[in-house]
Backbone as CSV, one residue per row, in Angstrom:
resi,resn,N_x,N_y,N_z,CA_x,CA_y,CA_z,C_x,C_y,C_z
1,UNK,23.073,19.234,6.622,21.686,18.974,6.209,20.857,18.609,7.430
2,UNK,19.745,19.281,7.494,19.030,18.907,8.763,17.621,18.740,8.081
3,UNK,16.948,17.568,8.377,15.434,17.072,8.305,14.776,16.725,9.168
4,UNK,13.273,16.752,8.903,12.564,16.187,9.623,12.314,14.761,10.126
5,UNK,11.824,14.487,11.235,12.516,12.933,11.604,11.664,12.021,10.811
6,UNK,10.129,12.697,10.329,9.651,11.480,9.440,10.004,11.446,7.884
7,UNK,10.653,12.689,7.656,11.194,12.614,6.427,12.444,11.673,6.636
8,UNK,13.556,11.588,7.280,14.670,11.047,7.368,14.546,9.952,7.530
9,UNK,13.390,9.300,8.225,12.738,7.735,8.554,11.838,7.281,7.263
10,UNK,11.571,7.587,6.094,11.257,7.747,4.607,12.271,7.466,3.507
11,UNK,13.131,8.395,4.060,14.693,8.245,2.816,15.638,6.947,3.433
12,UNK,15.291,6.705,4.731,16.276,5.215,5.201,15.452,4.587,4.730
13,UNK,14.531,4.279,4.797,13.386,3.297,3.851,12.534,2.490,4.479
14,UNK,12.539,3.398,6.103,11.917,2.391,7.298,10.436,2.127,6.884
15,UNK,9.821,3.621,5.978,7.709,3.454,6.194,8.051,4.872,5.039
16,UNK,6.557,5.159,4.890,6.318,6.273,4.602,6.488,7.488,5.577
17,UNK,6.389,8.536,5.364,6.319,9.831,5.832,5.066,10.192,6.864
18,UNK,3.676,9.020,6.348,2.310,9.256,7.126,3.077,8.362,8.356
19,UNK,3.396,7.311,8.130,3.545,6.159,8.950,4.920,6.644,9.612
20,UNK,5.584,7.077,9.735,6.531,7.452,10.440,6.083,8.500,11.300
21,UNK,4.844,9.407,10.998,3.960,10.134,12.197,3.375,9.031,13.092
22,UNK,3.031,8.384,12.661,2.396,7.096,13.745,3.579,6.543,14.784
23,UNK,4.448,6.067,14.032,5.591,5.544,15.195,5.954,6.410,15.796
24,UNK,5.967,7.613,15.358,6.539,8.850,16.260,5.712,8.758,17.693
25,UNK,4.499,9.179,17.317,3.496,9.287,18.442,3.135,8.309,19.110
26,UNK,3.834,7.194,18.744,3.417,6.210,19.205,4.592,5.685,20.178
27,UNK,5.931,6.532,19.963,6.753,6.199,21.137,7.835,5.220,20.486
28,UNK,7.748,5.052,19.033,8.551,4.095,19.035,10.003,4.223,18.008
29,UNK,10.251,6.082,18.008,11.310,6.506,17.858,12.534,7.264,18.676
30,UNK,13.367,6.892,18.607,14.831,7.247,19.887,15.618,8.427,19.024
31,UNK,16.192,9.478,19.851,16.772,10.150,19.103,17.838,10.691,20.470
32,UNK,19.005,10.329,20.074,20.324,10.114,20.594,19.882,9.412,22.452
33,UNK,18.671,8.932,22.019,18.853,7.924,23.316,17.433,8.436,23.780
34,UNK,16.378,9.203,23.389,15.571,9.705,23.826,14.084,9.741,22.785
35,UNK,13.223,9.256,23.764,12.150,8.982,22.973,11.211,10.576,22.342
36,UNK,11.201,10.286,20.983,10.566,11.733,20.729,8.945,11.242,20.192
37,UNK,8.285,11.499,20.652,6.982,11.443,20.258,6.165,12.827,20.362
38,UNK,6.893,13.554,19.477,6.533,14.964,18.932,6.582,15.251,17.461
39,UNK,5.778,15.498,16.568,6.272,15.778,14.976,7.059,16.789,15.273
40,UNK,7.740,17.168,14.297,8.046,18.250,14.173,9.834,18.215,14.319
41,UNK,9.829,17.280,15.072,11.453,17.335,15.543,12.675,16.885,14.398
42,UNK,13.429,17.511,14.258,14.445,17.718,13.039,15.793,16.883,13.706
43,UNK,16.431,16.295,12.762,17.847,15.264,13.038,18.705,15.711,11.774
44,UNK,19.639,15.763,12.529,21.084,15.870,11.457,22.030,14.581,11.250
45,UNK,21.311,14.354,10.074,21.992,12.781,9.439,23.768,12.763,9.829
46,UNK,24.361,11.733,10.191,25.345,11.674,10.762,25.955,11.759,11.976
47,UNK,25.461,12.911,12.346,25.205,13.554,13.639,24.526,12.778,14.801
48,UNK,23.210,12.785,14.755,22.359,12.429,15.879,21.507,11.157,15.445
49,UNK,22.001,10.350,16.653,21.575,9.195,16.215,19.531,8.675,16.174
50,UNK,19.741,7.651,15.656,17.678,7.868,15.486,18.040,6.131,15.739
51,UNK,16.761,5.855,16.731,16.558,4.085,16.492,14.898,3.961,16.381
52,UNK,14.549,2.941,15.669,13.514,2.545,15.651,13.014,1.311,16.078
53,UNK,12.486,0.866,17.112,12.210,-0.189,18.062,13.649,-0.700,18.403
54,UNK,14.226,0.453,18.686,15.873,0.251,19.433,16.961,-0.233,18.433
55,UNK,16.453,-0.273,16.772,17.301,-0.761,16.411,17.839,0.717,15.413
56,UNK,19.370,1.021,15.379,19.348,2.069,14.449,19.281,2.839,13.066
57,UNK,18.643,3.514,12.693,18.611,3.651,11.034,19.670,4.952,10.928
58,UNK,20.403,3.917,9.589,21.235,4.843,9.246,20.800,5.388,7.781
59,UNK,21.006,6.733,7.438,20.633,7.713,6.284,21.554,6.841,4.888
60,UNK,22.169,6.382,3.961,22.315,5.880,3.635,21.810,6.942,1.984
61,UNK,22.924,7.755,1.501,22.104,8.843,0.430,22.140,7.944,-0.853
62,UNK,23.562,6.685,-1.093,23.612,6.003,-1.879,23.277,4.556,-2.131
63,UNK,22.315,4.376,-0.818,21.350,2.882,-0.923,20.898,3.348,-2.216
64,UNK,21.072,1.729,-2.848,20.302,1.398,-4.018,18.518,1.252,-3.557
65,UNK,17.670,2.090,-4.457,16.116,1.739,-4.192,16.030,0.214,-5.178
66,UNK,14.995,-0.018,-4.207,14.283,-1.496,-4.726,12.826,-1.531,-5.001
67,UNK,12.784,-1.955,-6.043,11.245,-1.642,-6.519,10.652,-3.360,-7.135
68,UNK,9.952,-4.269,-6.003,9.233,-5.091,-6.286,7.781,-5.032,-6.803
69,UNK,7.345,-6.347,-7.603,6.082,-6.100,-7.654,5.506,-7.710,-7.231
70,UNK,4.612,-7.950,-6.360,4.086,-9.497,-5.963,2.636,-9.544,-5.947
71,UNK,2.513,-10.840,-6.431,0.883,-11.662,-6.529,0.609,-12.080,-5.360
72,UNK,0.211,-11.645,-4.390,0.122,-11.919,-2.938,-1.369,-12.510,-3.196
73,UNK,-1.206,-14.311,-2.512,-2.127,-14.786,-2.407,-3.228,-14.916,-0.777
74,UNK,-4.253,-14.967,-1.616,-5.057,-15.252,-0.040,-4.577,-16.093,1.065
75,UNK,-4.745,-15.207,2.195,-4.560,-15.685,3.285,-3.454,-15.066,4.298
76,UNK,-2.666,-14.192,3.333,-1.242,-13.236,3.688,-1.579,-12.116,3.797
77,UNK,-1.388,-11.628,5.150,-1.060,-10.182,5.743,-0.265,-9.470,4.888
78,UNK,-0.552,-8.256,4.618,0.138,-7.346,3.822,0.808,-5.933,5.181
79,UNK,1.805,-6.768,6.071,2.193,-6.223,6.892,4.001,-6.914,7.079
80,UNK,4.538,-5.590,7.545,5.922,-6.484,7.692,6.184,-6.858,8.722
81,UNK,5.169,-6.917,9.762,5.048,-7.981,10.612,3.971,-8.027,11.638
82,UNK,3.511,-9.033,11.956,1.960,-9.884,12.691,2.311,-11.110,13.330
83,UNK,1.618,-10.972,14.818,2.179,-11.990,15.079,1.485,-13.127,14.837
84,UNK,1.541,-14.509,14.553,1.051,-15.433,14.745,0.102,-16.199,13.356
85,UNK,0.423,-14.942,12.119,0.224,-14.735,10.929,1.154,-14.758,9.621
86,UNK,0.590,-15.245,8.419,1.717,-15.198,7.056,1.783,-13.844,7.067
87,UNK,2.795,-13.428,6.691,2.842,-11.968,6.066,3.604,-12.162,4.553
88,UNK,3.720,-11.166,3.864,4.290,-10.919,2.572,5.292,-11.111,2.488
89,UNK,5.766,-10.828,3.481,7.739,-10.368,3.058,8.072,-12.089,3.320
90,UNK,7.421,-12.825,4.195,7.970,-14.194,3.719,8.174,-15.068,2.698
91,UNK,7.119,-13.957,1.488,7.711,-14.774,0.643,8.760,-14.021,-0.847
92,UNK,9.475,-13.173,0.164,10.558,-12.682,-1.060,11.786,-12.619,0.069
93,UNK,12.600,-13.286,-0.905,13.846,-13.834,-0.454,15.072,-12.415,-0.430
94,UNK,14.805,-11.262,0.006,15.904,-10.402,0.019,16.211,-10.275,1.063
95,UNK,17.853,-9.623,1.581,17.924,-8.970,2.873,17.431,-7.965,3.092
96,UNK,17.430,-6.984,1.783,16.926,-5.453,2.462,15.888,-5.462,2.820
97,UNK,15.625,-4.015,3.232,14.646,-4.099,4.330,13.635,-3.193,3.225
98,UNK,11.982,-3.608,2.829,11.493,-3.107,1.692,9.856,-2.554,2.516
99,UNK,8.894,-2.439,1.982,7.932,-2.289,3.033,6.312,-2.101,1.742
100,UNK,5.461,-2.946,1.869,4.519,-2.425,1.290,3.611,-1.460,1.067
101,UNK,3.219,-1.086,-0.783,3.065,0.047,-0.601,1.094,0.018,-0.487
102,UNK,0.328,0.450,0.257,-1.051,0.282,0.197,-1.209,-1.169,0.975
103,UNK,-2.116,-1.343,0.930,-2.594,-2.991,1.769,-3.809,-3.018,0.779
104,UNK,-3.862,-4.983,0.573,-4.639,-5.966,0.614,-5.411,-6.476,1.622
105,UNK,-6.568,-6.506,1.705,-7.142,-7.483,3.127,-6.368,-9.095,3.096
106,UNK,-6.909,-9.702,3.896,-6.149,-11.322,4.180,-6.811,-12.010,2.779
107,UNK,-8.109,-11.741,2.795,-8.716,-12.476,1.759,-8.479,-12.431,0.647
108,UNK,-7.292,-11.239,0.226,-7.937,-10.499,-1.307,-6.319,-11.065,-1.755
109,UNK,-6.628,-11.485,-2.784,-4.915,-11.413,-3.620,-4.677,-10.290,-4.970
110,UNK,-3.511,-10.681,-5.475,-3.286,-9.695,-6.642,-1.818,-9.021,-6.325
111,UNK,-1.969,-7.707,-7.081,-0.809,-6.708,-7.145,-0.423,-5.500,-5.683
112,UNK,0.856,-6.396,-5.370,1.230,-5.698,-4.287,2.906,-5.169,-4.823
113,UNK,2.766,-3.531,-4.524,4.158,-3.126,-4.726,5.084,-2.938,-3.297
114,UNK,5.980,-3.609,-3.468,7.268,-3.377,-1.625,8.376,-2.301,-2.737
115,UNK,8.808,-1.280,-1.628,9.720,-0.741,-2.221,10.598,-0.323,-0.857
116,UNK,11.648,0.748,-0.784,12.460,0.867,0.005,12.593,2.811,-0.262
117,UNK,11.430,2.977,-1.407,11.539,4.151,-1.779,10.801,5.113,-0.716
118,UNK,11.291,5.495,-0.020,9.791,6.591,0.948,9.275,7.694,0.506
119,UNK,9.821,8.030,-0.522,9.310,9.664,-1.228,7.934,8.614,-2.209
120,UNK,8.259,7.712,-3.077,7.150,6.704,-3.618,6.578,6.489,-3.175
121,UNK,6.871,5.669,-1.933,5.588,5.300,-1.237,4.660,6.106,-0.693
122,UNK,4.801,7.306,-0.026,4.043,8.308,0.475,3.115,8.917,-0.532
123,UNK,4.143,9.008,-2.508,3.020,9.490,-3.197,1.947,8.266,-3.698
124,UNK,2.425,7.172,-3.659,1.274,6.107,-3.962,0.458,6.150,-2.822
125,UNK,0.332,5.677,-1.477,-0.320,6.022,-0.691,-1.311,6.600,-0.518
126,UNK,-0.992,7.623,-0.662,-1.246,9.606,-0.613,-2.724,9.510,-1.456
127,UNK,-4.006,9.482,-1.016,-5.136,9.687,-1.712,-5.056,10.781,-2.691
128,UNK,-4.437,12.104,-2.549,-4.055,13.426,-2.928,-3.499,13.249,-4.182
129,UNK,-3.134,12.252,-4.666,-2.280,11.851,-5.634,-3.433,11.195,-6.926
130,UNK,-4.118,10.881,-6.346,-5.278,9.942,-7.310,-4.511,8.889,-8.237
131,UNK,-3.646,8.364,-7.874,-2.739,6.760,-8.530,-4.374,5.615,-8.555
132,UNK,-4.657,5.457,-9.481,-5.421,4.402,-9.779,-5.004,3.402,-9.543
133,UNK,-6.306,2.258,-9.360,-5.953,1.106,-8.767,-7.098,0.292,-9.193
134,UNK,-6.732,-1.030,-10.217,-8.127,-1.901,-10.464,-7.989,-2.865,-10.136
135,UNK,-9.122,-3.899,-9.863,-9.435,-4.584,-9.269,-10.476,-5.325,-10.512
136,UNK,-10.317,-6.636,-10.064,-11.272,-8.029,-10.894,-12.385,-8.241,-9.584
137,UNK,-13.664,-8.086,-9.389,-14.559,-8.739,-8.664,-15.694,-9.974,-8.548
138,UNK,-15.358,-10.580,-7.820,-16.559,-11.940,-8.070,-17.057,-11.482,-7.085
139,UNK,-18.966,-11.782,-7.083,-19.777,-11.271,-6.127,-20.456,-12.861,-6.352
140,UNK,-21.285,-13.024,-5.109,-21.931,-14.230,-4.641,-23.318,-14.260,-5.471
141,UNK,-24.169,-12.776,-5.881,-24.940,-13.561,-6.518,-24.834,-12.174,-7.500
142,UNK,-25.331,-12.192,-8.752,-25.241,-11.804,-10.045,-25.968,-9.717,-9.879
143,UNK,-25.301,-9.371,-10.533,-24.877,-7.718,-9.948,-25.555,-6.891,-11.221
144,UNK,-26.656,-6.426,-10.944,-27.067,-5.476,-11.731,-26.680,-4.314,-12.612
145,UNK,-27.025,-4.052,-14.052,-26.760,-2.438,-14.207,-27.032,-1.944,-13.766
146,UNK,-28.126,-1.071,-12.910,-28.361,-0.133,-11.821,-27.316,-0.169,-10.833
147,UNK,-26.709,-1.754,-10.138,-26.194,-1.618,-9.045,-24.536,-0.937,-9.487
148,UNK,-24.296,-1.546,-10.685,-22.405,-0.790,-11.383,-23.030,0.650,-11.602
149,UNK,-23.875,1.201,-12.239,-23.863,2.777,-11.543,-23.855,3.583,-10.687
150,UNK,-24.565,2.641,-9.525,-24.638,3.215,-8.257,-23.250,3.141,-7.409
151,UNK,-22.180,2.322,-7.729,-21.048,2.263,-7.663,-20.142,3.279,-8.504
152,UNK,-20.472,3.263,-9.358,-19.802,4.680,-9.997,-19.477,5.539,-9.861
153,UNK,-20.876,6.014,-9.516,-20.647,7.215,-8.941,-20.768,7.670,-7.245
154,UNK,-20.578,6.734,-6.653,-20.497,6.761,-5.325,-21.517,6.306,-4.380
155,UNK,-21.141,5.608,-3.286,-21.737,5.543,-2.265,-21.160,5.743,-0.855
156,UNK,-22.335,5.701,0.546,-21.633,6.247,1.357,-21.087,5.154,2.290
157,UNK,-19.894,5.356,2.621,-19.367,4.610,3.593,-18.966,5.267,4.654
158,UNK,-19.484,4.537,5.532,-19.095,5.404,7.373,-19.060,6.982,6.871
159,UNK,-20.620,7.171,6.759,-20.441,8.614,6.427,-19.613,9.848,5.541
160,UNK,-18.953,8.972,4.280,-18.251,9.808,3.935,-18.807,8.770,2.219
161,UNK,-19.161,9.894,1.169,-19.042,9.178,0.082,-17.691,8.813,-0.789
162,UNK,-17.859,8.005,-1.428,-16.725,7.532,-1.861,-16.550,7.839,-3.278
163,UNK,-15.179,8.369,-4.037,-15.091,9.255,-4.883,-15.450,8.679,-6.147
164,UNK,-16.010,9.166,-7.243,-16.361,8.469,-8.135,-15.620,7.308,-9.135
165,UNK,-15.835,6.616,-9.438,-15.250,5.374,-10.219,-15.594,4.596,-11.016
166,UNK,-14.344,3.801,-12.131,-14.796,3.071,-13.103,-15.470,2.294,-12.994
167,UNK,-16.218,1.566,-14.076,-16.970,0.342,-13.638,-17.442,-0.499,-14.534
168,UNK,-16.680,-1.551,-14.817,-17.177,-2.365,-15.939,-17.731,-4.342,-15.948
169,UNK,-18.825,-3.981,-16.469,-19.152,-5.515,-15.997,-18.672,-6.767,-17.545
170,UNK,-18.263,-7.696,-16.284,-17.288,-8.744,-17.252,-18.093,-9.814,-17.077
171,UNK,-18.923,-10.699,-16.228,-19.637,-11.219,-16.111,-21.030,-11.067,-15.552
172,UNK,-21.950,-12.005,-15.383,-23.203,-11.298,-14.542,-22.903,-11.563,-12.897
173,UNK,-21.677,-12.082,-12.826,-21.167,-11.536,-11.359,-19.875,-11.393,-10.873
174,UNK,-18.766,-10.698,-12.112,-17.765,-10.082,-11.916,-17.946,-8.885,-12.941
175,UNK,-17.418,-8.423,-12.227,-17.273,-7.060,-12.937,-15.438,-6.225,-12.160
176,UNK,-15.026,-5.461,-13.062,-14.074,-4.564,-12.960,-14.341,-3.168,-12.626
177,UNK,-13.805,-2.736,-11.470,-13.697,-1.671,-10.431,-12.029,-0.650,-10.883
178,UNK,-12.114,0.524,-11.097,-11.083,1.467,-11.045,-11.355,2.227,-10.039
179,UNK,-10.573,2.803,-9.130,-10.725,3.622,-8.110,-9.698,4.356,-7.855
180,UNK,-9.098,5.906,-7.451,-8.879,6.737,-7.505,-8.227,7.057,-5.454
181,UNK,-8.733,6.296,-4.933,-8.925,5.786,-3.558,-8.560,4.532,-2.635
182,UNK,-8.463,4.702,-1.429,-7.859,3.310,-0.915,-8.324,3.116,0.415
183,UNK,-9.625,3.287,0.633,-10.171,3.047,2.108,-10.205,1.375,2.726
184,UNK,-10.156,1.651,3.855,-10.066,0.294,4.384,-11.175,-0.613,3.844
185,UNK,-11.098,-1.500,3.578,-11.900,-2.634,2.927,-12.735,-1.827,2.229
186,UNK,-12.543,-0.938,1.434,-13.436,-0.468,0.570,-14.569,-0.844,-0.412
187,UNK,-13.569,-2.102,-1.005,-14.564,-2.335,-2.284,-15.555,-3.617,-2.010
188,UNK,-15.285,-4.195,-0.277,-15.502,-5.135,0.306,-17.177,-4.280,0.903
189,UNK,-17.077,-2.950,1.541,-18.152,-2.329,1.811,-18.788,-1.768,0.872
190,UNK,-18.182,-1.642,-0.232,-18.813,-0.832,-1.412,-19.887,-1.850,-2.013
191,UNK,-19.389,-2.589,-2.151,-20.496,-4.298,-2.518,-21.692,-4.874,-1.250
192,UNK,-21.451,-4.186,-0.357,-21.867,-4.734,0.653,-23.575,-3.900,0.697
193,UNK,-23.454,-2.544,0.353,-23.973,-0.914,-0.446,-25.041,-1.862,-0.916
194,UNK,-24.869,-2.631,-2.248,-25.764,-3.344,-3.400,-25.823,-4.660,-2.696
195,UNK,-26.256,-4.735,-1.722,-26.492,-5.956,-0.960,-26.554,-7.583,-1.814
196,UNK,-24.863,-7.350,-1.707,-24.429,-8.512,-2.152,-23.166,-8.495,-1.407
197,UNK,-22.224,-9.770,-1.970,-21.074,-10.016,-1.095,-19.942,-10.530,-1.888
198,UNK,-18.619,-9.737,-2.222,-17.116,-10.740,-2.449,-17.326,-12.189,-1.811
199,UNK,-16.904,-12.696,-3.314,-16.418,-14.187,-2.981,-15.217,-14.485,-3.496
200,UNK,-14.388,-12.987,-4.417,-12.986,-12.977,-4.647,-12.922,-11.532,-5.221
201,UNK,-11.273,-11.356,-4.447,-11.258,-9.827,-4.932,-9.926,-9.963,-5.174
202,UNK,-9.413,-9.526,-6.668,-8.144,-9.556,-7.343,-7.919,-8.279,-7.138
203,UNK,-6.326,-7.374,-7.002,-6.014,-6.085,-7.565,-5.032,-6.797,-8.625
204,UNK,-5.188,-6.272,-9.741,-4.253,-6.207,-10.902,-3.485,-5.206,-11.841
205,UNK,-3.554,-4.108,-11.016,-2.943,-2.870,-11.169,-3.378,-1.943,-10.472
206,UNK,-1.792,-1.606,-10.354,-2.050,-0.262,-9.762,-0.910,1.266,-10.015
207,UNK,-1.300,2.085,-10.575,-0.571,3.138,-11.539,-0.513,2.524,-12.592
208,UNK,0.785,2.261,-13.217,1.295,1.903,-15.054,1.474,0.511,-14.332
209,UNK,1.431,-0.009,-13.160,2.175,-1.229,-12.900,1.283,-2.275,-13.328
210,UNK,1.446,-3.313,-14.119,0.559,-4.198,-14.272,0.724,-6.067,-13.616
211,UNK,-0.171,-6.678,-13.227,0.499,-7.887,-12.660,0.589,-8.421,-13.593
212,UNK,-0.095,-8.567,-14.561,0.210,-9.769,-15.684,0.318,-10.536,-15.482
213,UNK,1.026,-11.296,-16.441,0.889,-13.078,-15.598,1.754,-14.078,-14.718
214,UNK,2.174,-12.982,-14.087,2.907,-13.066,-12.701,1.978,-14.206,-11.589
215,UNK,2.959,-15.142,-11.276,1.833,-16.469,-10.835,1.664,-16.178,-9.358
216,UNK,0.711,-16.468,-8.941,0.092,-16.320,-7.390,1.480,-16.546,-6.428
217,UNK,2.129,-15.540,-5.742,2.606,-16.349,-4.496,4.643,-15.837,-5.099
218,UNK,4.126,-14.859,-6.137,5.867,-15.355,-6.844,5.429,-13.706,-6.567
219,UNK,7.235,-13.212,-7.150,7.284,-12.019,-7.301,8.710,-11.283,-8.225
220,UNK,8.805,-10.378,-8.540,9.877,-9.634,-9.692,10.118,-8.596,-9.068
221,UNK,11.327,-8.133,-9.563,12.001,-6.612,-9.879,11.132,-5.833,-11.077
222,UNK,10.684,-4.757,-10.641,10.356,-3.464,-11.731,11.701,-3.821,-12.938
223,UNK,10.771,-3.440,-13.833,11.411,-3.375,-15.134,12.233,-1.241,-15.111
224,UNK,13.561,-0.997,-15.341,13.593,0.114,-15.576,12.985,1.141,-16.551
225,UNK,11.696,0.287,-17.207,10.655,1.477,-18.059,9.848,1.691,-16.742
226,UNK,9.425,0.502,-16.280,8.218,0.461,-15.219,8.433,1.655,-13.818
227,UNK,9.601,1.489,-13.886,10.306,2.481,-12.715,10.543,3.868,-13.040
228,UNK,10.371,3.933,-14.301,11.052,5.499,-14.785,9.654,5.895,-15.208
229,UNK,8.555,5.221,-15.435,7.230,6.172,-15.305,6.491,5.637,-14.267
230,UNK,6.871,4.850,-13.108,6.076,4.817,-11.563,6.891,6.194,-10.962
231,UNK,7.955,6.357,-11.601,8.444,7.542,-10.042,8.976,8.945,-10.994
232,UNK,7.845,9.070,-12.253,8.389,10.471,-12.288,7.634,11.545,-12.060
C-alpha cells in the first residue's frame, strides 16, 4: 500500500489532510531521515519511516478512533499546543494523541469536537462539506430586525461575502446564528458589519452533535448513535 504523506499523517491521527499540507511545507516532516517539504510525496506504511517534529508516526490500521466532545471555556486556546497559554487538551485526561476539530477564539466557549479520526476531521473542517454549526450570541447593545437580515443573508468580510445563514432572535440582544462556514473570527466580524460588539459567544452544536448540558470546562466520549451519524 502506498499513500500520500498527508493522507498517511491523517490516518495516524497526527492533523487533518489540509494541515498536514502546512507541516509539510513548512519543513516539519522527515521521511527516512529527510525533510520533505513537497506535496505530493507518497510513503509506504511499514516501509519508510515518517517523523513529525522528529518524533515518529506509526500507521497503526487497528488504532481504536476516539471521538470527544468538550465545553471549552473562555480563556483556552483551541490548539494542541501554545506557548505560554491554556490550551484544550489540558483539560482531558487521555494519553492518546486526539486533535481539535475547527477552532474557538480564546474568548468564545461551547462545543468543541477532538478526535484522532483524520478522514472526519478533514470532512468537518472542509467548508465543501457545509456541516452546520450554531452558535448562542450576546451583543453589547440590543440588535435589530433589519440588522438579523442583513446577517442572513450575508455580509462582506475582507472582501469576500459570507454564505448565507440562519438567524434567530432570542433576546433584544442575543440572538442565534447557524452557519454553513468557519472563517476566522467570523461571527465576531460579522457583528462588527451591524456596528455592534460580542460580549459572549457560545457554539452549541455542531453537525447532529449537541453540547447539552455538558458543564463548562468538562468533557465525554461520543455516544455510538452520535458517532454512527457524525461519520457516515
Amino acid at each position: 500500500m502506498i499513500l500520500r504523506l498527508q493522507k498517511y499523517l491523517a490516518h495516524a491521527g497526527v492533523c487533518s489532510r489540509r494541515k498536514a499540507e502546512e507541516h509539510i511545507l513548512n519543513g516539519r516532516i522527515k521521511v527516512n531521515g529527510s525533510i520533505v517539504a513537497e506535496l505530493g510525496t507518497k510513503v509506504s506504511p511499514g516501509k519508510d519511516i515518517v517523523l513529525f517534529d522528529n518524533q515518529k508516526i506509526v500507521l497503526k490500521e487497528t488504532a481504536p478512533k476516539i471521538y470527544i466532545i468538550l465545553n471549552k471555556p473562555k480563556g483556552y486556546i483551541t490548539s494542541c499546543s501554545q506557548k505560554k497559554s491554556k490550551i484544550i487538551l489540558d483539560l482531558i485526561d487521555i494519553s492518546e494523541r486526539i486533535y481539535p476539530v475547527g477552532r474557538l477564539d480564546k474568548d468564545s466557549t461551547g462545543l468543541v469536537i477532538l478526535t484522532n479520526d483524520g478522514p472526519l476531521h478533514n470532512r468537518l473542517s472542509h467548508p465543501s462539506f457545509s456541516h452546520e454549526k450554531e452558535y448562542i450570541v450576546k451583543t453589547a447593545n440590543p440588535v435589530k430586525e433589519a440588522d438579523l437580515k442583513r446577517l442572513a443573508k450575508g455580509v462582506d468580510i475582507d472582501g469576500i461575502k459570507t454564505r448565507k445563514a440562519q438567524v434567530k432572535q432570542l433576546e433584544k440582544n442575543q440572538f442565534k446564528i447557524i452557519l454553513k462556514e468557519g472563517r476566522n473570527r467570523q461571527i465576531r466580524k460579522m457583528v462588527g458589519k451591524i456596528n455592534n460588539r460580542i460580549v459572549h459567544l457560545k457554539r452549541i452544536r455542531m453537525a447532529n452533535i449537541r453540547l447539552g448540558n455538558l458543564k463548562e470546562g468538562t468533557w465525554r466520549y461520543l455516544t455510538k448513535k452520535e458517532i454512527s451519524k457524525l461519520t457516515q
